[in-house]
Backbone bond lengths (Angstrom), bond angles and torsions (degrees), N, CA, C in turn:
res aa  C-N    CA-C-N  psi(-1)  N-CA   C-N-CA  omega(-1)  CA-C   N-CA-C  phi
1 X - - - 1.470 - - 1.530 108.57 -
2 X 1.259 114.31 115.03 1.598 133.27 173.29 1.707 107.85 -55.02
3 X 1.213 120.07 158.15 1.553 113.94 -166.38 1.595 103.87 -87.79
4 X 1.713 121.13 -2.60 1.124 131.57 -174.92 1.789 89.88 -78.84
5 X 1.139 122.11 -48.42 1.582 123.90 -173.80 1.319 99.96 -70.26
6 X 1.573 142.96 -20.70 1.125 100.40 -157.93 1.417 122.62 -89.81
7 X 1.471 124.08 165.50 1.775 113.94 -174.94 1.337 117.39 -59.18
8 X 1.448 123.84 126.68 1.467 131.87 162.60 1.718 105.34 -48.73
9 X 1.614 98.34 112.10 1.390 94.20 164.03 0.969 127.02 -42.61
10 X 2.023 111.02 160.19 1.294 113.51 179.23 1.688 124.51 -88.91
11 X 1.286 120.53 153.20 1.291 121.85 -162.26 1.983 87.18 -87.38
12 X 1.726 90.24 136.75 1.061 99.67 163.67 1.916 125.89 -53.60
13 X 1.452 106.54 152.63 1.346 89.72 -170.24 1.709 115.86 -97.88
14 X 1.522 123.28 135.04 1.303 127.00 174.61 1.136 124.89 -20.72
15 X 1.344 149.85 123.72 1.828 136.25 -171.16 1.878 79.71 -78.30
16 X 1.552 99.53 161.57 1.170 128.12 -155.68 1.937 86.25 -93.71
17 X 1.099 120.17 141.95 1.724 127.27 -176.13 1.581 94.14 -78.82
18 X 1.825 99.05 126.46 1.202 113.26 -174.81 1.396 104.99 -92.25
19 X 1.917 96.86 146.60 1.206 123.38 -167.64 1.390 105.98 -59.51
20 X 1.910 124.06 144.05 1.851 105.58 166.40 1.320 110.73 -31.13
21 X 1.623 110.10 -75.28 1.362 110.09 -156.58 1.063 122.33 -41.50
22 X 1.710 128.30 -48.23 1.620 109.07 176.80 1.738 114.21 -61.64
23 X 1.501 87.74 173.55 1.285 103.48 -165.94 1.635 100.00 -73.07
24 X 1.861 116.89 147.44 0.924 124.81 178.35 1.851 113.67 -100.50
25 X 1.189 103.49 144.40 1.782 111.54 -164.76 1.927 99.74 -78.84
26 X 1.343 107.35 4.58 1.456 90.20 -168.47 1.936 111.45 -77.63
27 X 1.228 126.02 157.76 1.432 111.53 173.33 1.135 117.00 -61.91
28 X 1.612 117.97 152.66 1.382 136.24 -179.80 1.402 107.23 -106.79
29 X 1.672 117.51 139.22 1.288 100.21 150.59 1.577 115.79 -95.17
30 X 1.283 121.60 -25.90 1.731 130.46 176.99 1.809 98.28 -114.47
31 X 1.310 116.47 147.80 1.451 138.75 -175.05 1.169 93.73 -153.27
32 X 1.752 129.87 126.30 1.142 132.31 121.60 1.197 125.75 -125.64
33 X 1.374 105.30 -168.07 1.723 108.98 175.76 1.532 109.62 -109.23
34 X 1.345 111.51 138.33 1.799 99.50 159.06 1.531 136.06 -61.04
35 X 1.188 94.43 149.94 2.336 94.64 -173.90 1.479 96.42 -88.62
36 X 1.718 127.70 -56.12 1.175 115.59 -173.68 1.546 111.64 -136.98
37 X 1.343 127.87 133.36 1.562 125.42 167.61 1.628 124.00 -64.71
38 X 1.196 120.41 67.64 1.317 104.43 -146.89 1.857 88.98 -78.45
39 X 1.019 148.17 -10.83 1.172 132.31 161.04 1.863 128.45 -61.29
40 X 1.245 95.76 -10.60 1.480 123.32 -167.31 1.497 111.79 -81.95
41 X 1.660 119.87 -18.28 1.409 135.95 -159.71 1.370 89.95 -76.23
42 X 1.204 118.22 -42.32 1.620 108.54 166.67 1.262 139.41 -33.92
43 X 1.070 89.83 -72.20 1.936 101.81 153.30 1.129 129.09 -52.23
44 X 1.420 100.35 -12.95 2.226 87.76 178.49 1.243 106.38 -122.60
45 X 1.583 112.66 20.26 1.803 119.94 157.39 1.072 82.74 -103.34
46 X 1.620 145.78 -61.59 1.573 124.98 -149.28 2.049 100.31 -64.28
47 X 1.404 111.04 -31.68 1.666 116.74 172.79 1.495 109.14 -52.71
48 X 1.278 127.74 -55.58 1.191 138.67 -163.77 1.750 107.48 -74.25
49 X 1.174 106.41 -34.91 1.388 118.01 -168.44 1.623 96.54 -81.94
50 X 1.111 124.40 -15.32 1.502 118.29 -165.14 1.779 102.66 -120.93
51 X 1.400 115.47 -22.71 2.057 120.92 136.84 1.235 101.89 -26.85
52 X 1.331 106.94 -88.89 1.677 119.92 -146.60 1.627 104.00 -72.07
53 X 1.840 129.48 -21.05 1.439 105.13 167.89 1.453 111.17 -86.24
54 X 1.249 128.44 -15.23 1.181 127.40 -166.73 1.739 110.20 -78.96
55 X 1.575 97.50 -44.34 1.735 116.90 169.97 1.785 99.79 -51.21
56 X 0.989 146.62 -64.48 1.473 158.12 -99.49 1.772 64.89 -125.40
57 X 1.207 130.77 -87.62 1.301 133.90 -151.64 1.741 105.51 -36.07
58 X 1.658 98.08 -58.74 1.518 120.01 166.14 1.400 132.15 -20.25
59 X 1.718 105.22 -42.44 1.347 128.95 -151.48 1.962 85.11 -107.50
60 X 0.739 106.57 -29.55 1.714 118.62 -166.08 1.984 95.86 -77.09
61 X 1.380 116.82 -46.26 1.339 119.64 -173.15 2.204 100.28 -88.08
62 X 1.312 100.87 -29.79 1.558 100.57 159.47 1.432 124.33 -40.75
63 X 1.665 83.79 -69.57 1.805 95.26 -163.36 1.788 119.28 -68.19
64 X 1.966 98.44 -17.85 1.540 108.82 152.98 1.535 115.82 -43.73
65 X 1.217 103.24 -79.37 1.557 115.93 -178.84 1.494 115.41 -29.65
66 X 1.298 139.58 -28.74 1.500 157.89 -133.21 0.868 106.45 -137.89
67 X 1.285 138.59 -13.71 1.347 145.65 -174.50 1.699 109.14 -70.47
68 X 1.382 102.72 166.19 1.402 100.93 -159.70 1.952 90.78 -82.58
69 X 1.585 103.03 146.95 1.306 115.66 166.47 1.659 112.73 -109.76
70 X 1.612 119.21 133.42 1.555 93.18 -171.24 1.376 67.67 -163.39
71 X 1.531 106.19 135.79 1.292 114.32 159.13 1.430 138.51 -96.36
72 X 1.101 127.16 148.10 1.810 119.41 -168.35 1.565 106.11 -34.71
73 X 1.429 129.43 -54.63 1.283 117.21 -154.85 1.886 105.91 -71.54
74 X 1.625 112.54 -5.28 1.579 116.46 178.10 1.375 101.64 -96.26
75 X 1.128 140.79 13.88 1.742 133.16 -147.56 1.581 79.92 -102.63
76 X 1.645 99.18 118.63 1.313 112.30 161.16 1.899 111.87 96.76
77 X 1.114 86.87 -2.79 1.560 101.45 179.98 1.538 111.58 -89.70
78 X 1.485 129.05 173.81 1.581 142.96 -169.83 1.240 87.80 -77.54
79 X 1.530 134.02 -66.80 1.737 108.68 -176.73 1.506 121.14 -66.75
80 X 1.156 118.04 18.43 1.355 121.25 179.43 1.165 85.97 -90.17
81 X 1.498 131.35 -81.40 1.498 142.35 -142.75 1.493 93.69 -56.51
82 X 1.439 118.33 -44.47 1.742 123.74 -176.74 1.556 108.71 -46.52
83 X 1.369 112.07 -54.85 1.433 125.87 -173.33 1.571 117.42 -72.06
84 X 0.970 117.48 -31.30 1.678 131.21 161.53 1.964 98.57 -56.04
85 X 1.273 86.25 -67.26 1.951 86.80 -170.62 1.044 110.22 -53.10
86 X 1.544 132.47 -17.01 1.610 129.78 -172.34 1.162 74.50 -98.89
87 X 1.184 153.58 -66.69 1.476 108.23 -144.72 1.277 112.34 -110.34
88 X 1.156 120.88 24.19 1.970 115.19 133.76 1.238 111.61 -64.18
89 X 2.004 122.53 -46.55 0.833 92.27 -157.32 1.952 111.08 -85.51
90 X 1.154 90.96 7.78 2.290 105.89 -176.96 2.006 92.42 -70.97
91 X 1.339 108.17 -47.37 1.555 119.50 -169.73 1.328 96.11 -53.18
92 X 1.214 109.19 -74.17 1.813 117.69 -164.49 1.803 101.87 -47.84
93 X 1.241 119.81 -42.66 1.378 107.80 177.00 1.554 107.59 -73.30
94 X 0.792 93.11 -44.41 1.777 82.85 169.46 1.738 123.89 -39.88
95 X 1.135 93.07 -81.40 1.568 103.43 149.44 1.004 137.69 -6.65
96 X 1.633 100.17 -69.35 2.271 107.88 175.70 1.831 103.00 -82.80
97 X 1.165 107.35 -16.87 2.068 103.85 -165.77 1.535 94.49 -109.78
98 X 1.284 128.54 -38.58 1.496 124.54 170.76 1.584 116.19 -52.32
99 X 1.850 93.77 -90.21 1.058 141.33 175.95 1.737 113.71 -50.31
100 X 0.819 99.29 -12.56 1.839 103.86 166.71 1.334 123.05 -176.87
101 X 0.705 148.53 -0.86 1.282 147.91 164.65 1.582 114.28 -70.86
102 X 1.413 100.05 -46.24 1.449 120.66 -167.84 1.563 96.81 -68.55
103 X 1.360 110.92 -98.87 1.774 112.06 -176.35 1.523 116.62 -46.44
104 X 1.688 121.01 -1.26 1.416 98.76 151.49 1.577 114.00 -74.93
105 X 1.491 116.04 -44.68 1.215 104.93 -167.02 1.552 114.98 -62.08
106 X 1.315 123.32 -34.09 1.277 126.19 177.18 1.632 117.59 -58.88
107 X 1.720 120.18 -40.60 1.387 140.10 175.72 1.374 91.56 -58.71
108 X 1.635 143.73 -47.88 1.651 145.09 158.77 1.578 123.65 -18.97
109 X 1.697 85.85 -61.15 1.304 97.09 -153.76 1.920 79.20 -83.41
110 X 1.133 118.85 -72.76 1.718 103.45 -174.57 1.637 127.85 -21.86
111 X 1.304 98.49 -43.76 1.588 109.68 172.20 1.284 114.84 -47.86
112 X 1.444 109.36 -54.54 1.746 113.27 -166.65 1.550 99.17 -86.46
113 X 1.226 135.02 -12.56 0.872 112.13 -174.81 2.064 117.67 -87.97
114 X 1.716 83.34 -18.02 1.844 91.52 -179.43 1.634 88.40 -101.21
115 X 1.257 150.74 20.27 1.381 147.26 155.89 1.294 107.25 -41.67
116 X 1.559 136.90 160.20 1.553 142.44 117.80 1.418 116.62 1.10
117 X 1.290 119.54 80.21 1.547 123.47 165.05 1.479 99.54 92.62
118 X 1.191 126.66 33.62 1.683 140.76 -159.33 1.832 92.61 -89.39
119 X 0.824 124.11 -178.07 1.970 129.33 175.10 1.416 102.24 -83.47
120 X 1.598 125.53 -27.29 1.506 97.40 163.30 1.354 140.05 -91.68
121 X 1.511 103.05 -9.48 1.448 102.17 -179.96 1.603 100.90 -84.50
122 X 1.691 126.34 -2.75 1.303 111.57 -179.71 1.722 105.69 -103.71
123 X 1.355 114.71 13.33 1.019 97.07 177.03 1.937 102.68 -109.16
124 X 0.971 105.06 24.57 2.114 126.78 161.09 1.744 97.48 -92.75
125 X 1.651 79.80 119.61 1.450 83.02 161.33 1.015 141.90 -144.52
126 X 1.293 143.06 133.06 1.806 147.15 -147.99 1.345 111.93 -95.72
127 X 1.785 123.57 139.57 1.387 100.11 149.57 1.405 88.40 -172.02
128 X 1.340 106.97 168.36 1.689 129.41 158.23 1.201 110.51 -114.83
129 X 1.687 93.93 135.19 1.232 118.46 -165.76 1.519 113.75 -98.78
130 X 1.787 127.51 143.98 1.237 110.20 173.89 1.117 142.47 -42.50
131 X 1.670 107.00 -26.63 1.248 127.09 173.01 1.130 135.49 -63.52
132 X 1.473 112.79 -24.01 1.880 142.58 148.76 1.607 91.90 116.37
133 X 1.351 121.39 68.38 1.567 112.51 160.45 1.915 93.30 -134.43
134 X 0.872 72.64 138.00 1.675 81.97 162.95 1.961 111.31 -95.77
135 X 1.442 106.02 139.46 1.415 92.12 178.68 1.720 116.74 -150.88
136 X 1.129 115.02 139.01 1.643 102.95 166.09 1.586 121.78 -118.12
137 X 1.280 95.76 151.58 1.666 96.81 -168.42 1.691 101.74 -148.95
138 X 1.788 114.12 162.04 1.206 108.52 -175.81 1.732 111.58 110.04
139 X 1.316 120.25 131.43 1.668 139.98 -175.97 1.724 93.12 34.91
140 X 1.162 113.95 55.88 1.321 124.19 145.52 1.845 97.42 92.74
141 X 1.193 113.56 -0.44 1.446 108.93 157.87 1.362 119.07 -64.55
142 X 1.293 131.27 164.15 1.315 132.18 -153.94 1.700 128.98 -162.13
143 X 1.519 127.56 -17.13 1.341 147.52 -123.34 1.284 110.01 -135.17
144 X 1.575 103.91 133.97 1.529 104.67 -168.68 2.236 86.04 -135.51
145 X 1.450 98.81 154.62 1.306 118.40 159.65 1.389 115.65 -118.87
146 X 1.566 122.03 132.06 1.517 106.76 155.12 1.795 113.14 -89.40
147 X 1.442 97.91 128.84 1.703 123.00 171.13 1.499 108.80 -61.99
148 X 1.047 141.10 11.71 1.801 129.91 165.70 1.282 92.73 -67.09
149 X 0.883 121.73 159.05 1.338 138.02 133.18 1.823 111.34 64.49
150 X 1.635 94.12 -12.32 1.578 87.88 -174.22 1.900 123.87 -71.85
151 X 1.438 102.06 165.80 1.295 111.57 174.52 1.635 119.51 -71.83
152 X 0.995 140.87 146.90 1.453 129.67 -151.93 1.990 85.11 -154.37
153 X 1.634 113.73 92.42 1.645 111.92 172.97 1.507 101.16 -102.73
154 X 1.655 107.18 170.51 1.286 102.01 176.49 1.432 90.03 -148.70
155 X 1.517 127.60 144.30 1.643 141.55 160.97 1.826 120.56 -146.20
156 X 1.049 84.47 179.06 2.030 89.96 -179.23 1.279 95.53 -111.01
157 X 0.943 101.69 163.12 1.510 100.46 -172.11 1.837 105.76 -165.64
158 X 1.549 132.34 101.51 1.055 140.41 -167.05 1.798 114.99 -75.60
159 X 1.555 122.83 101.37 0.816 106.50 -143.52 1.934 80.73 -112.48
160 X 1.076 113.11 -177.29 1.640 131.34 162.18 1.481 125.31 -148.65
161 X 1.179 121.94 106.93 1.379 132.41 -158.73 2.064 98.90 -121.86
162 X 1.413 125.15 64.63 1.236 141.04 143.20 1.860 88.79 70.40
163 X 1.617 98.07 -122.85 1.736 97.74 -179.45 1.446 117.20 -63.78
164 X 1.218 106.42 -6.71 1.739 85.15 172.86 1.511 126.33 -102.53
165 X 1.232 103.15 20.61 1.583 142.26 -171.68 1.696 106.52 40.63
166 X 1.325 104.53 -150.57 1.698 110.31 -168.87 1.615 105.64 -92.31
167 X 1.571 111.29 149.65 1.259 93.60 156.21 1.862 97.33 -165.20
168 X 1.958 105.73 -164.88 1.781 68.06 170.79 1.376 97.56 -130.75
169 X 1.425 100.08 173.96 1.533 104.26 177.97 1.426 112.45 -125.87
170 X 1.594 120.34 174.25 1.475 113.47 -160.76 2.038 78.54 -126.82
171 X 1.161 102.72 154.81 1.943 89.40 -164.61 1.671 81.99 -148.16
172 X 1.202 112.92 152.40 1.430 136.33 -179.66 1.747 97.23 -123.56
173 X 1.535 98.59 118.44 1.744 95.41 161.61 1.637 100.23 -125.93
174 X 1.461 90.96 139.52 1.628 118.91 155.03 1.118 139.30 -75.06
175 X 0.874 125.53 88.61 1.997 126.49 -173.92 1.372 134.19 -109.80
176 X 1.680 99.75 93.51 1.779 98.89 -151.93 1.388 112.54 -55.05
177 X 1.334 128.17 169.14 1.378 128.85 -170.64 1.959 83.10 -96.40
178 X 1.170 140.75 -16.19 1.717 108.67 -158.72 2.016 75.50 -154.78
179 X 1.270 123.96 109.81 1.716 120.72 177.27 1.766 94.92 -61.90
180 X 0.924 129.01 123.92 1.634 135.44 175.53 1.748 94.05 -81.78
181 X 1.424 112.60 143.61 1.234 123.42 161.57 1.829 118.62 -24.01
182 X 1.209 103.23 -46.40 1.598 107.22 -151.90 1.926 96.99 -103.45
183 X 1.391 108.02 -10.16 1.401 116.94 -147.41 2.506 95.52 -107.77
184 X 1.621 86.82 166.64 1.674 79.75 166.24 1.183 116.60 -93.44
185 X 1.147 118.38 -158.02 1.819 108.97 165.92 1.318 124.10 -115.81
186 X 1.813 105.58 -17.77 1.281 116.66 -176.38 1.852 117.59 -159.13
187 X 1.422 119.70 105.41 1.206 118.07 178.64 1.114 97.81 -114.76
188 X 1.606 119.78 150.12 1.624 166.06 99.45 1.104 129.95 -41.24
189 X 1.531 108.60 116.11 1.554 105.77 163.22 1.529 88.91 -151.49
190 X 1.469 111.35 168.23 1.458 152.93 -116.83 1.381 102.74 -155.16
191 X 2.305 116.43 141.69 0.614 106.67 172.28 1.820 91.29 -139.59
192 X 1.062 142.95 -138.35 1.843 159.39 149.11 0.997 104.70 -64.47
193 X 1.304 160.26 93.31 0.994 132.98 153.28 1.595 121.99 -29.45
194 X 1.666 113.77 142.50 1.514 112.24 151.56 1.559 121.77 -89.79
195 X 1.220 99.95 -163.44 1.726 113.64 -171.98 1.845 91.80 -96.59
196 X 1.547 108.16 -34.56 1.719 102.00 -171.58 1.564 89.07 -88.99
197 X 1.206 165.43 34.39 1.422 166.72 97.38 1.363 91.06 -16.66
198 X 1.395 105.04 -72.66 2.126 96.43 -162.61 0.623 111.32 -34.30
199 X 2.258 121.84 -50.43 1.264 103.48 -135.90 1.387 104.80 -88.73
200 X 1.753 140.77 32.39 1.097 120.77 -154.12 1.998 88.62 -130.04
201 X 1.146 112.91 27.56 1.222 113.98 166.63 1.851 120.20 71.06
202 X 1.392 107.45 18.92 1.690 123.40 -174.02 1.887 83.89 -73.79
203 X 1.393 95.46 145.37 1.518 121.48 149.54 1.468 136.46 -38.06
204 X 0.804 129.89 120.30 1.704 109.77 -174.01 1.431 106.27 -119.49
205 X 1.482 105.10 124.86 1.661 116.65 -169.96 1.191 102.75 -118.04
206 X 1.495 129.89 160.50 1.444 148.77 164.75 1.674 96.79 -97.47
207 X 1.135 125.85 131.95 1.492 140.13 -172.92 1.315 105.57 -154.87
208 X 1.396 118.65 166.76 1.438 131.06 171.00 1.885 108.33 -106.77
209 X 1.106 94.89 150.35 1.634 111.10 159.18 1.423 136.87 -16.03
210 X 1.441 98.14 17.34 1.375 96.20 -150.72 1.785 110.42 -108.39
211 X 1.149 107.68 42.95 1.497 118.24 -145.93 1.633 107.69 -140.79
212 X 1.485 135.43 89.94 1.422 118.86 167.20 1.521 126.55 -41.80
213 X 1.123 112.34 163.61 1.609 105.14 -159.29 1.708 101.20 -148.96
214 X 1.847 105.92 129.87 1.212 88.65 -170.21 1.680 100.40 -132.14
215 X 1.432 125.27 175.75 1.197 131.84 -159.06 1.744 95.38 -74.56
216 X 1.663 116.18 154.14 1.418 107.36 -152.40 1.862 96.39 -71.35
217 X 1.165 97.98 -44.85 1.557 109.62 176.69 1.500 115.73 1.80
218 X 1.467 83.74 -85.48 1.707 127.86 -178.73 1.271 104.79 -55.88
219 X 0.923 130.34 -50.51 2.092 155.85 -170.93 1.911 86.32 -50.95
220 X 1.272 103.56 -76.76 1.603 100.07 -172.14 1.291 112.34 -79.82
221 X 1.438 126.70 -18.91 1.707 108.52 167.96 2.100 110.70 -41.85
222 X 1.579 98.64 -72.33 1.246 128.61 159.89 1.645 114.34 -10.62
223 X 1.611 101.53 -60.23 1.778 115.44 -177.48 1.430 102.98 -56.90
224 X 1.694 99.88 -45.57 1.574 83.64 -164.97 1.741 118.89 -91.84
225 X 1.566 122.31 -1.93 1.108 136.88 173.03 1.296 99.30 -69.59
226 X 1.221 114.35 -42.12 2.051 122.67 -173.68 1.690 100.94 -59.04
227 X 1.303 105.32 -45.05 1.615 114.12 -152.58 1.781 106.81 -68.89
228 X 1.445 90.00 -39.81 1.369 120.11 -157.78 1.895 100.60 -64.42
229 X 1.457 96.01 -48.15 1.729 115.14 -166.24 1.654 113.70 -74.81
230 X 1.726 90.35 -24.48 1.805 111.74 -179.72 1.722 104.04 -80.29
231 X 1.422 103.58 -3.31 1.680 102.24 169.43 1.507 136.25 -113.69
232 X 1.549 76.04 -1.03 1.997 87.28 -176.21 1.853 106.22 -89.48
């Protein structure tokens, strides 16, 4: 075969268009991590709630299996009574190691893991980009703003999110001036409120849970990278 015949290599293939949630390769000037998902508490009662029926269900098709076997011609006999006592005593373990033991430890480990600075709220992640968007991505977050021109509000807002009881938070929203095709139109995020928050004359709202929440640190690096980019 002459080099006129031979096949034109193949063109490398296009990388596949990455999902919001993963992380985007563009430069950052601010990166953090989230402290708590407080929208996420949802998910780790509907998690917990679906442990303990699935455990209980588990323990229910167990303690079947274990159950005493005795056939008519033993009914009432010494290996009868033997075989009864084993499997009360097969049930009852079932019971305490199935039926509870198990979906507490799992209801544990779920807890700590959606806690204050737990592995899922750090795997949310924040940033502004050189390019001037602010964005979050990560456990099904997704959302970017462009900072030209946008509106930049700030209030407290007293929220209550079940076991992690009430408290308040001081929240920064972004509100692009023009939604870009590819972009959101409006993100929120959340920090603790302080005691010097009051004194600076912010709004005070009753809101729900519905707000990521980040360590104050990070919270005002972020504020003022936002503020800063919303002026150029």
């Amino acid at each position: 075969m002459n080099e006129d015949q031979k096949p034109a290599p193949a063109l490398p293939a296009s990388p596949p268009p990455r999902p919001l949630d993963e992380e985007p390769d563009e430069e950052s000037l601010v990166e953090t991590r989230a402290e708590l998902d407080v929208p996420g508490e949802t998910g780790r009662q509907a998690r917990v709630f679906a442990v303990w029926v699935l455990s209980l269900a588990l323990a229910v098709v167990l303690s079947s299996a274990v159950g005493a076997h005795i056939s008519l011609d033993d009914d009432g006999s010494i290996r009868a009574e033997r075989e009864l006592a084993r499997s009360r005593g097969a049930k009852a373990r079932v019971a305490l190691v199935v039926g509870l033991l198990l979906p507490a430890l799992l209801t544990f480990a779920l807890n700590r893991r959606y806690r204050r600075g737990g592995g899922h709220a750090r795997g949310i992640t924040l940033d502004v980009t050189r390019g001037g968007e602010i964005r979050i991505w990560g456990r099904g977050y997704g959302s970017r703003v462009h900072l030209e021109g946008a509106h930049v509000t700030e209030r407290l807002v007293d929220v209550y999110a079940g076991r992690l009881g009430a408290w308040r938070q001081r929240r920064l929203r972004v509100r692009a001036a023009i939604a870009h095709r590819d972009g959101s139109r409006e993100l929120e995020i959340a920090t603790t409120a302080r005691r010097a928050d009051m004194e600076e004359g912010l709004g005070v709202e009753g809101g729900e849970g519905d707000c990521v929440e980040f360590n104050r640190d990070d919270f005002d690096r972020v504020r003022d990278c936002v503020l800063a980019s919303t002026k150029k």
